[in-house]
N, C-alpha and C positions, 0 to 999 in steps of 0.2 A: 628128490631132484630139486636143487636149488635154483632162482633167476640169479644169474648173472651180471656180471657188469655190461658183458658183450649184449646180450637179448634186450636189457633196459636202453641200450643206447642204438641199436638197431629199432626198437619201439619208439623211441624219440624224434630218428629221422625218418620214420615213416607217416608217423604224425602229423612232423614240420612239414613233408613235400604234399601231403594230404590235402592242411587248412592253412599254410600259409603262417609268417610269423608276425604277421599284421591280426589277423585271426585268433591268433592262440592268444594275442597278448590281451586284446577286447575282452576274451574268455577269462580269463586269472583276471584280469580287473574285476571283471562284473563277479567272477566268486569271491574276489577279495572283499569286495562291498556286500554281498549277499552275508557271507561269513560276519562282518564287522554287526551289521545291523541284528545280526542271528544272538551273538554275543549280548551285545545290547538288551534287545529282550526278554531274554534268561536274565540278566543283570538285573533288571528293572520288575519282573515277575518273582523274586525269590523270594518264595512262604515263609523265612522265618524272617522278615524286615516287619516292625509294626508299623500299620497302618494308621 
C-alpha cells in the first residue's frame, strides 16, 4: 500500500487548518536554521581536518 498524491495533500490541508500558515512558516524557518547551524558543526568537527 502506497501514500498517494491524494492522502499527502489531504495531510497538508489538515495541517494548514491545524497551525495556521503563519505557524508552519515560523516552523521551516527555525528547522531551516536549526538544519543550517547542524551542518555547520559536522563541517567544523570533521576528524580527518589537522588540527
Amino acid at each position: 500500500m502506497s501514500i498517494g498524491l491524494t492522502q499527502i495533500l489531504v495531510v497538508l490541508v489538515i495541517v494548514l487548518l491545524l497551525f495556521g500558515s503563519k505557524r508552519i512558516r515560523s516552523l521551516g524557518s527555525d528547522l531551516g536554521k536549526a538544519f543550517t547551524g547542524f551542518k555547520k558543526e559536522i563541517k567544523n568537527n570533521d576528524p580527518d581536518r589537522d588540527s
